[in-house]
N, C-alpha and C positions, 0 to 999 in steps of 0.2 A: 631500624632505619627504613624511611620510609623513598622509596626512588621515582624522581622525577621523570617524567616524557620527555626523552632527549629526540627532536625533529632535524638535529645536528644533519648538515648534505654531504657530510665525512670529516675527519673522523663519525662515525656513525655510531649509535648505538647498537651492543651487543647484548643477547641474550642472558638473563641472568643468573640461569643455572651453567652459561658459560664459565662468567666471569667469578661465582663462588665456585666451582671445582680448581678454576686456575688458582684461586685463592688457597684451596686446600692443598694445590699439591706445590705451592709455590718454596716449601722449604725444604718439602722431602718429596720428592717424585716417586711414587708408587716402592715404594718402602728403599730408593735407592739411598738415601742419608746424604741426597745433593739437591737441591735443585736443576732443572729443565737448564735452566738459565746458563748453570755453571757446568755443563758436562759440554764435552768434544761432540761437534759436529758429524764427526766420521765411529764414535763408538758405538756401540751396538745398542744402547737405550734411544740414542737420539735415531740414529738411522731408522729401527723400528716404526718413531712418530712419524717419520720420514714417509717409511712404505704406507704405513696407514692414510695417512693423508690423501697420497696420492689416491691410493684403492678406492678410498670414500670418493674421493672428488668425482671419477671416472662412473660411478657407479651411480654418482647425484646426478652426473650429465649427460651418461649414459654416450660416455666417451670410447670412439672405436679405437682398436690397437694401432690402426695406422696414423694416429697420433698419436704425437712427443706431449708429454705434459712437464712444464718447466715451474721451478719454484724460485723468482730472481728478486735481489735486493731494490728498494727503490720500487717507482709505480709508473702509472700509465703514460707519463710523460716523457721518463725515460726510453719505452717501448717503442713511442713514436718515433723518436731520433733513432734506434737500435733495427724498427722495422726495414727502411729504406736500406740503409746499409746490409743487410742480411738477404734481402730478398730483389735488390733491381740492380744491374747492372749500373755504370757509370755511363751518365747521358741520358740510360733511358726514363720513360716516361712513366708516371704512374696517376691516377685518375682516385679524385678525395669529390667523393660528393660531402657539402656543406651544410650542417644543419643547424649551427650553434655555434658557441663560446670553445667547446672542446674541437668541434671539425676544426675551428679556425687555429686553434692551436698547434693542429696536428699537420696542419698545412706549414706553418710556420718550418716545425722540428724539420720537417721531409724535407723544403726546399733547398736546404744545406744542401742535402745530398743525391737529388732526383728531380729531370724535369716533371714539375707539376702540373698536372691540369685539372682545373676546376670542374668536373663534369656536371656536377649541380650546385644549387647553392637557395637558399631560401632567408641570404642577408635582406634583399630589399624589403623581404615583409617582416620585415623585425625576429627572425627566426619564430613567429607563429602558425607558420605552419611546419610542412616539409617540402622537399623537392619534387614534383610530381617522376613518378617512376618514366613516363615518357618523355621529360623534359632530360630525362639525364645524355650526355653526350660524351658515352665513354668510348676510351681508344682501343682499338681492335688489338694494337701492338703494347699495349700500357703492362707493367710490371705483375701492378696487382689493380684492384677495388678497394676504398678504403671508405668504412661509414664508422659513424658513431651512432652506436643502440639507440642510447639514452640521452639523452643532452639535461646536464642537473641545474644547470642557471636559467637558461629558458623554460624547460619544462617540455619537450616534444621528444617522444618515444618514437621508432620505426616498432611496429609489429610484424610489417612483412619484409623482403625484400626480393628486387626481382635476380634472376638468372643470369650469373653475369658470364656464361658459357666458357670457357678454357681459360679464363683471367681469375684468379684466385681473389676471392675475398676476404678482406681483413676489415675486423672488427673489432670497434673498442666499447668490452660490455661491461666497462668498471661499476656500473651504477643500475644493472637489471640483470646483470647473470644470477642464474640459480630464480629467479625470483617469476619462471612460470619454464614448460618446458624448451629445449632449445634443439632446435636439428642441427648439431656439428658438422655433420658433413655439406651444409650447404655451405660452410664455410674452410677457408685454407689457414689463415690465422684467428685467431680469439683470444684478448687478451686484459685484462682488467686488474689493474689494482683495486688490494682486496678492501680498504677499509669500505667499504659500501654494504654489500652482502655479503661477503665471504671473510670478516676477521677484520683486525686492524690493520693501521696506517704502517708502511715499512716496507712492504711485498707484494711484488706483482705474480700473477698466475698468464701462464703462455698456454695456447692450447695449438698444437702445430702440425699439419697434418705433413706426416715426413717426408713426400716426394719433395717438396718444397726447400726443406733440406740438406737438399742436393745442388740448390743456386750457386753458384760460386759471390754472387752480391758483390761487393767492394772491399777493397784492402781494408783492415782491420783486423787491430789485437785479440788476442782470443778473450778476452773478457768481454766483447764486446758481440763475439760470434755466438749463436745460438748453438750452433752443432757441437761447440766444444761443451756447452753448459750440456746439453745431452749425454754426450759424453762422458760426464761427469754427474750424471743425475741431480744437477742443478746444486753441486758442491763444488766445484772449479776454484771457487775459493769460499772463505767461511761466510756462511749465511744467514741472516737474521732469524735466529733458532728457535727462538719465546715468538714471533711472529707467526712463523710454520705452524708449531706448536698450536698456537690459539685458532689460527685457521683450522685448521685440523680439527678442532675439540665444533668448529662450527659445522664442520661436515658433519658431523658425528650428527650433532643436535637436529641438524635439517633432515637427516636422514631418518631418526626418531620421529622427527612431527610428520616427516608423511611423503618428504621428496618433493620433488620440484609443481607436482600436482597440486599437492595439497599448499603450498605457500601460491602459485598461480590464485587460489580461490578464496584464497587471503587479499592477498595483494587487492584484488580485483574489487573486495567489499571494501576495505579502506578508503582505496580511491573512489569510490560510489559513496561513501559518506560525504568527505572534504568537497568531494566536486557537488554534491547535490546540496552541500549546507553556500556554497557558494553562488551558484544557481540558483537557489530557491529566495536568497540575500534582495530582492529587489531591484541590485546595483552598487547593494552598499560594500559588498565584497567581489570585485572584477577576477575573471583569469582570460588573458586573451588571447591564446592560446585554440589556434582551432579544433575544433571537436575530435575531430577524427588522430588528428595527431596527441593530444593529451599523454604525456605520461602518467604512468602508475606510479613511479618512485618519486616523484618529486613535484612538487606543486607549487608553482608560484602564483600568490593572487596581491591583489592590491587593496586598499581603501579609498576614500576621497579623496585622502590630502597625506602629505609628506609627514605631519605633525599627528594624524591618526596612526600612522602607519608605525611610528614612536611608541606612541603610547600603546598600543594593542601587542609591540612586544615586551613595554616592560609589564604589564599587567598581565600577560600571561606566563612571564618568568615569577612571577610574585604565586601565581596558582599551580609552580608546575611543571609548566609548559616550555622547554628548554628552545634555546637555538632556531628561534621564527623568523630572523632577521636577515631578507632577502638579499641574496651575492650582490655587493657592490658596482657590479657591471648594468643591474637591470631594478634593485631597489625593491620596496615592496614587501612582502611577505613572502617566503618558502615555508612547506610542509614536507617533507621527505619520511616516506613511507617505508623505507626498506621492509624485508624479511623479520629481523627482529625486532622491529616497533610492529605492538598487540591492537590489535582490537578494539583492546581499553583504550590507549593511545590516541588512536583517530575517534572514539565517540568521547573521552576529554576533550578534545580541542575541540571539534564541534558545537558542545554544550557551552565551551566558552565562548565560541564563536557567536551564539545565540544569542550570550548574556551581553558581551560585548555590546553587538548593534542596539540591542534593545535601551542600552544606558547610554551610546554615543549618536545613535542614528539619528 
């Protein structure tokens, strides 16, 4: 069988010596006569995959002990509604610089629970660029800092960010964790559902530096508190286990091909292909999206007309080329680049990209 280039913007494609080992062990787990699937959360097989996980993850991220690393049902959108309540008082204030479809999402979740304030935002220019770091207007008293790495509908990545001095920063890196190095410590929360780079759809990863911890936040069930999932090393109650699991087997695999370095030098050729076949296009392939903000992971570009934009994905689902068909919010074409889309991947679409204009241009 021969496997298509999935450019899917999540579920995402996984590695395929992932996806055949879960195959192998799917009926009998390393000679236990059960499956992963069907064994208890709390027994000594699964908790194993359990510890492993974690170890890999901390070791891909080079995660310090004074963080909490959590393994929670559900994904990043849950997080966002979980964040405020766990970390701001009732009343106070918390500061979401705006870059995209997910800032604005997560502005939404919060203002249930927290006064919000916009400190940046870069809606007026169609989220093609980003907020300049001196235009931000964050509050001296605000809870936390809240960005988004990656924004996957627009297409605009933060590489840096500034110093947000004694306000802890929180980050949603569902769409570029793992995918070049990352300083944790500059950050207070870090949190991404995995199906992007790290595993499939079902499960969030918390990365939580502990004093933090220590908030008292807002009333709320312990299902809903961080500190009891702590606690409870992220079993509080039963967990999406074949998820963990598969996460897990992707640590592993990252960890083999070289660590977070060696996929950084990945990532970086990919995106210098897609963008330079894009670029070099005449016109006939747009991304407008300003230079300097570009993402790595994901790439949206356009065509001339609504009706090219059609046809160039079904013709490249016909060669292949899976899941090109730009989020509904913004239209057009996407490319999503993760970690385990190869090489081969970004120079197929490419080549199709060439043959395309040359027969539609």
């Amino acid at each position: 069988m021969t496997r298509a280039f999935n450019f899917s913007a999540g579920p995402a494609t996984l590695p395929e010596s992932v996806l055949r080992q879960a195959q192998a062990e799917m009926l009998d787990w390393h000679g236990s006569g059960a499956s992963i699937v069907e064994m208890s959360h709390r027994g000594a097989e699964f908790m194993s995959v359990a510890a492993e996980a974690e170890a890999d993850l901390r070791r891909l991220l080079d995660i310090p002990e004074d963080y909490a690393v959590l393994f929670l049902s559900g994904g990043a959108t849950t997080q966002q509604a979980l964040i405020p309540l766990n970390f701001a008082a009732p009343g106070q204030r918390a500061d979401y610089v705006v870059s995209g479809h997910w800032g604005k999402t997560a502005v939404r979740q919060a203002g249930v629970y927290v006064d919000v304030n916009i400190a940046a935002s870069s809606e007026a220019d169609g989220y093609r660029t980003l907020p300049p770091h001196a235009d931000w207007q964050l509050s001296p008293d605000a809870a936390y800092v809240h960005i988004t790495a990656n924004e996957t509908i627009h297409g605009v990545e933060f590489r840096d960010v500034p110093d947000t001095g004694n306000v802890p920063l929180v980050a949603d890196f569902s769409s570029s964790i793992a995918s070049e190095p990352l300083d944790v410590r500059r950050y207070g929360v870090i949190y991404a559902g995995a199906q992007k780079n790290l595993g499939p759809v079902g499960i969030a990863v918390m990365i939580i530096r502990r004093d933090l911890l220590e908030r008292s936040g807002q009333p709320r069930a312990d299902i809903f508190d961080y500190r009891s999932h702590v606690a409870r090393d992220s079993m509080l109650n039963t967990p999406p286990t074949w998820n963990w699991y598969l996460a897990g087997l992707v640590f592993k695999w990252m960890l083999a091909e070289g660590g977070v370095t060696e996929f950084a030098r990945r990532n970086a050729a990919k995106a210098a292909l897609v963008y330079g076949a894009i670029d070099g296009s005449g016109g006939f392939y747009r991304n407008e999206v300003a230079h300097a903000a570009r993402s790595r992971m994901n790439i949206p570009f356009f065509l001339p007309d609504a009706d090219l934009d059609a046809r160039f994905v079904a013709e490249a689902k016909a060669a292949g080329l899976l899941a090109l068909k730009g989020h509904k919010v913004v239209g057009g074409i996407r490319a999503s680049l993760y970690n385990a889309m190869p090489l081969a991947g970004a120079e197929a679409l490419v080549a199709f990209m060439a043959d395309f204009q040359q027969r539609h241009g």
